[in-house]
N, C-alpha and C positions, 0 to 999 in steps of 0.2 A: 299057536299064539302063546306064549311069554306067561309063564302065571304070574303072580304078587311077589312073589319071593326074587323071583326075575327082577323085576322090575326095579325094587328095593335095592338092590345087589349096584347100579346104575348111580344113586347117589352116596353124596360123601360120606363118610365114618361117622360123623359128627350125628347128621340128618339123617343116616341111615336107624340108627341105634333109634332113637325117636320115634320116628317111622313106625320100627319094627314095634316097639314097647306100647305106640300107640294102638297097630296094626291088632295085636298081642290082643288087647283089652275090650276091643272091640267086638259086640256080639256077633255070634256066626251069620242069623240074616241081614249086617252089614254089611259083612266082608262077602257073603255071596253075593250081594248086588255089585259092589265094585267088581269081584272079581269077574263078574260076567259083562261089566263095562270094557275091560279090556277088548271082551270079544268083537266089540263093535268100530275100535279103532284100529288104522292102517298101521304099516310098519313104522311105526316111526317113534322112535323109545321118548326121545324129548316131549312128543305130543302125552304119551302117556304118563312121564313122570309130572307134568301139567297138572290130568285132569286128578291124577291119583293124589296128590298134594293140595288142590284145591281140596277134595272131598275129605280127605282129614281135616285139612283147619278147621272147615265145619265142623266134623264129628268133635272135635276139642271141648265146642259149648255144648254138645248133645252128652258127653260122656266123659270132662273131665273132671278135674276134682282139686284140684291145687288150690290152696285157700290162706295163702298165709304173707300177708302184703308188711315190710319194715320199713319205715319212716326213716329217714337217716340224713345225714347235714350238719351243716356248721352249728357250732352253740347261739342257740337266741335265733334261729333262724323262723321260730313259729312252731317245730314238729309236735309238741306235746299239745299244742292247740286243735292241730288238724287231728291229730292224733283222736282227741276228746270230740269232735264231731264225729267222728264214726262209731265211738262207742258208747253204746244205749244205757249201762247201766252206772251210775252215779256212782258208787262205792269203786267203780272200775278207772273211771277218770281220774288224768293226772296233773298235779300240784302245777299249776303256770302263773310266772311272774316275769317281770320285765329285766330280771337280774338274772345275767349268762351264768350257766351252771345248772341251773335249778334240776335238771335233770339229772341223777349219780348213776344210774341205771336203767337198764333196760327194764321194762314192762311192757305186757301184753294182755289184749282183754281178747274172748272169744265169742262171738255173736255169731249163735251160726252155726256155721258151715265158716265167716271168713274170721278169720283170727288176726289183730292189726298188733304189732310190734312199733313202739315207741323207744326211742333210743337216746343216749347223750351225745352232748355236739362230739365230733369225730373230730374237731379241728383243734382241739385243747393242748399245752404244752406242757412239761413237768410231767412226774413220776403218776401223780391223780390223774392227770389229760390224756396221757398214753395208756390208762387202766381205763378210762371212758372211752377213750377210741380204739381198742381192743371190743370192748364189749357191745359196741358199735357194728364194728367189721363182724364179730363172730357172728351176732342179729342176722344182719345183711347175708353172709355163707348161709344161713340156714331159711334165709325165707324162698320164698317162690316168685316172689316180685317186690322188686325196691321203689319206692317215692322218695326221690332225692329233692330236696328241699332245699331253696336261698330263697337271704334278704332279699326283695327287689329294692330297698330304700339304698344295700349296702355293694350290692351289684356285685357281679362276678372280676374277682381278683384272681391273681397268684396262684394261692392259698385254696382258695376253693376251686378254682379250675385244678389244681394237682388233686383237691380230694375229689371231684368227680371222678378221674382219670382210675382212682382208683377202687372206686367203687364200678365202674364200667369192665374194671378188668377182671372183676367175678362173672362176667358172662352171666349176669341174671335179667331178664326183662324188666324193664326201668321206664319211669317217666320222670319226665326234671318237673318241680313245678318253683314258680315263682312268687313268695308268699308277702304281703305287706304291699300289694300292687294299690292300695288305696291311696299310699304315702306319695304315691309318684303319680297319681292321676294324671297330670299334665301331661307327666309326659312318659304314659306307659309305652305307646309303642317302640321309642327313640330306645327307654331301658331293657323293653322286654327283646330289639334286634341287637341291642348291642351283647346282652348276656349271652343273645344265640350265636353271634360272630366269636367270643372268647371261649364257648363250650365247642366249637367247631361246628353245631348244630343249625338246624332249619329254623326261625322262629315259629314255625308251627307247631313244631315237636317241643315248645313249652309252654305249657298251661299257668296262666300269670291268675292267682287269688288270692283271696284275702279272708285265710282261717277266723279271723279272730269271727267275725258277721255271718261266714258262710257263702260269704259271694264266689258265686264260681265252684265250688266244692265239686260241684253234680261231675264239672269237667274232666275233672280227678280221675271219678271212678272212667268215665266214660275213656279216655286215655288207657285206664289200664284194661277196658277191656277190647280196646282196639290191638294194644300188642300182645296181648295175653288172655286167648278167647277159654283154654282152660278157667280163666275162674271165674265169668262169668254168672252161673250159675250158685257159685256160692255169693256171690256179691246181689245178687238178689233174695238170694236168703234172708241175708245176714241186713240188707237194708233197702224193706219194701217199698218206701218212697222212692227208691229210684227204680224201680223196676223196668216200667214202661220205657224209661230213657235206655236202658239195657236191652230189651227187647228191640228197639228199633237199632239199637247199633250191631245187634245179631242180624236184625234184616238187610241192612245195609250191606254186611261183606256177604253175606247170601247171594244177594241182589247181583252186587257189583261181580262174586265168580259164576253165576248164572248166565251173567251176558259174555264172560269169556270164553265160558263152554260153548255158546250159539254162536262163537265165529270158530270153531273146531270143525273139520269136514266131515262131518257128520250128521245122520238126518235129523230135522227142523225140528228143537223143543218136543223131543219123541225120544231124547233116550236116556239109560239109567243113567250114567253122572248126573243129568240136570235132575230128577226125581229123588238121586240121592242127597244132593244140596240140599232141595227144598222137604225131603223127609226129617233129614238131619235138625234143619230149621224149625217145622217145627215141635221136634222132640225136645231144642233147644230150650227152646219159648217156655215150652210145658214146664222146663225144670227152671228155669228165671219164675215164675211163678209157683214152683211149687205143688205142681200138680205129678201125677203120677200117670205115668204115659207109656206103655212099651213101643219098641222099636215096629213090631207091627201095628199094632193101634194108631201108632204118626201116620205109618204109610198109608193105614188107610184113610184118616183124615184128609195127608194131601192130595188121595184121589180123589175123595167124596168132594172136597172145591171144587172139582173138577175144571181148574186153571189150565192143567195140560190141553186139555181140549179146546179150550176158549184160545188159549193162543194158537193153536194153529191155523183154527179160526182166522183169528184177527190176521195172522198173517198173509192167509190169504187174500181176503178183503182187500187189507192197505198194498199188499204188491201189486194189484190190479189199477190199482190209483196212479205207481209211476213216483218219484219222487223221491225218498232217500233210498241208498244204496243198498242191496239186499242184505248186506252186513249189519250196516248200523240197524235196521228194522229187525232183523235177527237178535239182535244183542238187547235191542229194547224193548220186545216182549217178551223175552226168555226174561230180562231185568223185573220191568213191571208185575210180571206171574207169579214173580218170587216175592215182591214185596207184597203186592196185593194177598197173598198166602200166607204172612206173616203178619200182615194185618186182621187179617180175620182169626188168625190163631189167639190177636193177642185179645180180640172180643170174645174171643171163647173162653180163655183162661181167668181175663181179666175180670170180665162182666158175666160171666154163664152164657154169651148171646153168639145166635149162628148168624152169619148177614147170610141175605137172601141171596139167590142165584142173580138175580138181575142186577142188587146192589154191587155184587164180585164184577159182574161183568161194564157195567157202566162206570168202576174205580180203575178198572183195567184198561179201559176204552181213555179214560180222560188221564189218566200216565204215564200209557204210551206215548199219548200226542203230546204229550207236555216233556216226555225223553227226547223226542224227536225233534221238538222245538227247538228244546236247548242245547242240545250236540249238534245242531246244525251246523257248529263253524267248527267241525269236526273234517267235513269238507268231504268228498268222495273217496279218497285213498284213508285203506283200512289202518289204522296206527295199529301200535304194539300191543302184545295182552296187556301188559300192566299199565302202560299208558292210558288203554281201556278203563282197565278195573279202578287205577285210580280216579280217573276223570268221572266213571258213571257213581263213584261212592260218594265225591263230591255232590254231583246232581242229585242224589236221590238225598241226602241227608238236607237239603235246602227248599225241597219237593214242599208244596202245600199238605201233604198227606202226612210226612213227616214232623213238619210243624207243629201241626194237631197238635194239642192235649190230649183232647179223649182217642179213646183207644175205636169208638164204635159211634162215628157219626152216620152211617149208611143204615139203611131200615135192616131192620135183625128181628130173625124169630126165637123164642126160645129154646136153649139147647136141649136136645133130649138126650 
């Protein structure tokens, strides 16, 4: 069988390099467990470039480190506002007026672990505007992830579709947001599809708020750590209000490559990728909070749930009952085991508190049925992995459990 080096060898230059640097940093009883995950799959390199790429995204929030977010966009666009919601200390925040310009330079405050870059409008013209949008762009080259910022009042033109274009063409992970969406109440959705028809974009893929109040903000962070699970862990550092919200969005792509490992031909919710997921998970959690957790210490946490075993369980049980297709039953307790496991991580971390065995099991019993429910017009024939992954990340982030505020409604004992 093909070791890692193999493996890696099989993707493009770009992903490989990544890969490898990630591959690189990763501590050795990581890389032993994937590497003996190999042993367990067929010939079939696509399958394992699969599970090997799933288990790194994970490891990204368990052990990455990138922390360095730049605001960037037209002049007046809102960035020194949003800018000043992320950062904690007063003397740190910057000067905002409703007169374009106000911004001459770049500034940066560090909170943390994440460090937020405020910049001047990029869109300014004359000898002063090309010295702002110079120091703009350089921002942007040197951070790890960009928040591209517009008016929603003033909508996507010309002018700002070119300076997207060119901010896109740094190859940096990005989210667009849409700020001043108050102004347009009426009629946000019309403004928020028509900015995504002019950016070439999905109207998903843009987060419509309204810096000045706060509305929406949370989204922000949540966006960046959907495309860029690297920083994660510093953005719960750096701003412990939103943690929980971070934490459940580490659950979720858990969750959702969990369930595409259980339609891999492989035995049932029994093997190391899926334990690496949900080890990974919650090594994640522990550093979104702050706690200190080695690589083995997770593992043994997500044995001592002892979720592995309950699913095989359940799966048992409900294949005897008849009704959905071994697949999607597979995908949706491999899913629930991981969320259910990153629920009780986040009582652990969150609150000191262990939920009890019965409470794991009766959260895990009432998740599945409710995956099963709502994929049901999923239909018999097995869709794509990412079809999958997208569709059960959807379901699980809309889930009653996800909802939640608190992190620990099921009965818990004290952690020891």
């Amino acid at each position: 069988m093909p070791n890692v080096d193999d493996l890696l060898d099989e993707f493009p230059d770009k992903s490989q390099a990544q890969l490898r640097a990630m591959w690189t940093g990763m501590p050795a009883p990581l890389q032993l467990e994937l590497q003996r995950s190999l042993d367990w799959l067929p010939g079939d390199v696509k399958l394992w470039k699969m599970l090997l790429g799933m288990a790194l995204a994970q490891a990204k929030i368990a052990f990455g480190d990138k922390h360095t977010v730049a605001i960037v966009g037209p002049a007046n666009a809102g960035k020194s506002t949003l800018y000043n919601q992320f950062v904690r200390s007063t003397p740190d925040k910057a000067a905002v007026s409703p007169v374009p310009g106000t911004t001459r330079a770049n500034q940066s405050a560090d909170a943390g672990l994440f460090s937020v870059t405020d910049t001047p409008g990029a869109d300014a013209v004359g000898r002063v505007g090309e010295a702002e949008k110079d120091a703009a762009m350089t921002a942007a080259a040197a951070a790890d992830f960009l928040v591209v910022m517009f008016d929603a009042s003033q909508g996507i033109r010309k002018s700002e579709r070119a300076l997207y274009q060119e901010f896109a063409l740094l190859d940096k992970p990005l989210v667009v947001v849409l700020n001043k969406i108050d102004l347009v109440r009426r009629d946000k959705a019309k403004v928020v599809a028509q900015a995504a028809t002019n950016l070439d974009l999905d109207p998903a893929q843009i987060v419509p708020i309204s810096a000045k109040d706060g509305t929406h903000v949370e989204r922000v962070l949540v966006a960046i750590a959907k495309t860029e699970p690297e920083i994660v862990a510093a953005l719960g550092k750096a701003l412990p209000e939103y943690r929980h919200r971070l934490a459940w969005t580490a659950i979720t792509g858990a969750a959702s490559t969990s369930a595409v490992i259980a339609l891999t031909p492989l035995p049932i919710l029994d093997v190391v990728p899926l334990l690496a997921v949900q080890t990974s998970l919650v090594l994640g959690i522990a550093r979104i909070y702050q706690y200190e957790l080695t690589w083995v210490r997770a593992r043994e946490l997500a044995v001592t749930f002892g979720l592995g075993f309950l699913g095989r369980t359940l799966f048992q049980e409900l294949s005897k009952l008849g009704g959905p297709p071994g697949w999607l039953l597979s995908a949706a307790i491999a899913a629930s085991t991981t969320v259910v496991m990153g629920y009780a991580a986040i009582a652990w971390f969150e609150r000191g508190e262990r939920l009890t065995a019965e409470s794991l099991k009766q959260t895990t019993q009432v998740l599945t049925t409710y995956l099963l429910e709502t994929l049901r017009d999923l239909g018999q024939k097995r869709p794509s992995k990412q079809g999958l992954k997208e569709r059960m990340a959807e379901v699980i982030e809309k889930s009653p459990l996800a909802q939640s505020e608190g992190a620990a409604d099921a009965p818990a004992e004290t952690a020891g």
